[in-house]
C-alpha positions as CSV (number, residue, x, y, z in Angstrom):
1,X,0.0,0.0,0.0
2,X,1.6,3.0,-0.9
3,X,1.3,6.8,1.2
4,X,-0.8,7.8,-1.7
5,X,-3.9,5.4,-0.9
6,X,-3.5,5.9,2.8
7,X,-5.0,9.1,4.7
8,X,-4.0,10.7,8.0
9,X,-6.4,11.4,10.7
10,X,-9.0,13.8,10.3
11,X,-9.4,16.3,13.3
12,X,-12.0,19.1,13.4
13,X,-11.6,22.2,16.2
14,X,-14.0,24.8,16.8
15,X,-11.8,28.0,17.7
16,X,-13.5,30.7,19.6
17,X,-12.2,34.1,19.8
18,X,-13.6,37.3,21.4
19,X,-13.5,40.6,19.1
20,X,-11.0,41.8,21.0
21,X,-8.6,39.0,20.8
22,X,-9.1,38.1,17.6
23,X,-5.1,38.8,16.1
24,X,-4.6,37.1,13.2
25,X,-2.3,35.0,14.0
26,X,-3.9,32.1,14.3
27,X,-5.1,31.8,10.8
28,X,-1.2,32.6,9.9
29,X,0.1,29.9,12.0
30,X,-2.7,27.2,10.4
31,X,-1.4,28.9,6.6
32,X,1.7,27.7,7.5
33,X,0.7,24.4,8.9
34,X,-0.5,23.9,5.4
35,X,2.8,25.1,3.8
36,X,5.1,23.1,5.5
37,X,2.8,19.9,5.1
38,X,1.9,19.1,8.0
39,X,-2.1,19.4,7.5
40,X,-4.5,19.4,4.9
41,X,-7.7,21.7,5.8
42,X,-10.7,20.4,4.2
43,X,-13.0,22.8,5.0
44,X,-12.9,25.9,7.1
45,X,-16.1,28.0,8.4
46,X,-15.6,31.2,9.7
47,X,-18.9,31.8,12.0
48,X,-20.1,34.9,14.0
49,X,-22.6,34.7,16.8
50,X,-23.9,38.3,17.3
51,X,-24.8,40.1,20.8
52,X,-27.9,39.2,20.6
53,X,-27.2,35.4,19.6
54,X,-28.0,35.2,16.5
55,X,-25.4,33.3,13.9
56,X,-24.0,34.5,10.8
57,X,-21.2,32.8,8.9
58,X,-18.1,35.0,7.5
59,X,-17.6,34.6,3.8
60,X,-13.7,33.7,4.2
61,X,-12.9,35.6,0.7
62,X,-14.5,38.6,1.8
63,X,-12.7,38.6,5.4
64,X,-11.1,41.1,6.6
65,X,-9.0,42.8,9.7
66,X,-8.0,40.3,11.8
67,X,-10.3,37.9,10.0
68,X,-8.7,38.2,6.5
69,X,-5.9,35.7,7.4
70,X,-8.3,32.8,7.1
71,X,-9.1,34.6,3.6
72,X,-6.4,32.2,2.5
73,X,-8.1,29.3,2.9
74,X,-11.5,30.5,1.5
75,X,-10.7,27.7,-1.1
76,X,-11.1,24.8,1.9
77,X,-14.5,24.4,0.9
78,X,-14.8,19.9,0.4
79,X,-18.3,20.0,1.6
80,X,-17.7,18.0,4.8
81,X,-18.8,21.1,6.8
82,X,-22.8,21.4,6.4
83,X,-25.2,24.4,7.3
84,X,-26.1,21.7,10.3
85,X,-22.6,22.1,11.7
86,X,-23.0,25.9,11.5
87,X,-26.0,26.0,13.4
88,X,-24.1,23.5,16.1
89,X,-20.9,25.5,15.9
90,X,-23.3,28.5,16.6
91,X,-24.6,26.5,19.6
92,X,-21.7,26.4,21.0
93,X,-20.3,29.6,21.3
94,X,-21.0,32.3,23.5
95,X,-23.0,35.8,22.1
96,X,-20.5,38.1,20.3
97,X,-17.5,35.7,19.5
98,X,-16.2,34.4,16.1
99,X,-15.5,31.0,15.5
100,X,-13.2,29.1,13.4
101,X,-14.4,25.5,12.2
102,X,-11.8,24.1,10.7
103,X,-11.6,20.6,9.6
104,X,-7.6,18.9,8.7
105,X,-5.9,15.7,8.1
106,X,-3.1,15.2,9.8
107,X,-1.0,14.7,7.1
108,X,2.2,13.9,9.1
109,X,0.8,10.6,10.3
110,X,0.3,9.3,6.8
111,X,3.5,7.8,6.4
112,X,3.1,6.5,10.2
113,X,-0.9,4.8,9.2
114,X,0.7,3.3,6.1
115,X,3.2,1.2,8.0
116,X,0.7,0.7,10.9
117,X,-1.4,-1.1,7.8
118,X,0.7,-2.8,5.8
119,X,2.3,-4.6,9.3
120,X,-1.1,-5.9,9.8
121,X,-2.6,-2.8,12.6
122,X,-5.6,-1.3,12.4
123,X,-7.0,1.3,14.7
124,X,-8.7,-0.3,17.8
125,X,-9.1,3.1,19.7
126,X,-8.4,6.5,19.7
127,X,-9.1,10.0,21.6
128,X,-7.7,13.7,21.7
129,X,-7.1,15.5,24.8
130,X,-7.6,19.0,24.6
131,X,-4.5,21.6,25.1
132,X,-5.8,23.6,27.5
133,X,-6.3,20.9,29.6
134,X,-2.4,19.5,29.1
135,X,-1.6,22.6,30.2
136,X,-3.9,23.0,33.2
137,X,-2.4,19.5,34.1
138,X,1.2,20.1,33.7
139,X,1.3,23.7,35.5
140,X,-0.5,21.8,38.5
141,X,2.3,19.0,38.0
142,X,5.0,22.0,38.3
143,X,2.9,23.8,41.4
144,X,3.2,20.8,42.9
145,X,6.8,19.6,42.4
146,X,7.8,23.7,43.2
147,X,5.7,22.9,46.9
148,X,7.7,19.6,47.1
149,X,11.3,21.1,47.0
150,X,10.8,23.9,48.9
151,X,8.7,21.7,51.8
């Protein structure tokens, strides 16, 4: 089986930013994902939840400000991402945000799955731990080791 019939694993993340914190450098850092080959984006949504709470989605090649780096990617458009998943995204987010849906392959793993398969593996499991909680986990780890040496 060659890399060429084998696919990565597809992640989607729903990114929420406040209209303050909204930079651009998010959609930057994701362009360059892409460049270097790391990912594939399938599809990316750019949706807005308004004061009131009412949802709106961002036309990506119209973007612009902070926005307009995800204007790059208005060509992600596969069709995997539904108005259902808008309305869900929507949902989820709080009155007055934008949110990035964004839907990837991991294209780093492909040559990784491709051996996996052609030694006989196959997926039995799987699961993603969110950053934030790493992080929440590992600066308790540190508080804790800092009490411990000082104790």
């Amino acid at each position: 089986m060659s890399d060429a019939d084998v696919h990565g694993p597809i992640d989607y993340v729903l990114l929420e930013f406040t209209g303050n914190k909204l930079t651009g450098r998010a959609a930057e850092e994701l362009v360059s994902l892409v460049d270097r080959g790391i990912i594939h984006v399938y599809d990316v949504m750019l949706v807005g939840k308004d004061a009131g709470g009412s949802p709106y989605l961002v036309d990506l090649a119209e973007a612009t400000g902070p926005a307009g780096g995800f204007a790059d990617l208005s060509g992600a458009r596969t069709g995997i991402l539904a108005d259902d998943d808008l309305a869900a995204a929507a949902a989820a987010m709080e009155p007055g945000t934008l949110a990035a849906l964004i839907v990837y392959e991991n294209t780093w793993a492909i040559p990784f799955v491709a051996a996996a398969l052609e030694s006989g593996g196959q997926l039995i499991a799987g699961g993603r731990i969110p950053a934030q909680d790493v992080m929440e986990v590992l600066d308790a780890l540190e508080a804790l080791e800092s009490l411990e040496t000082t104790s």
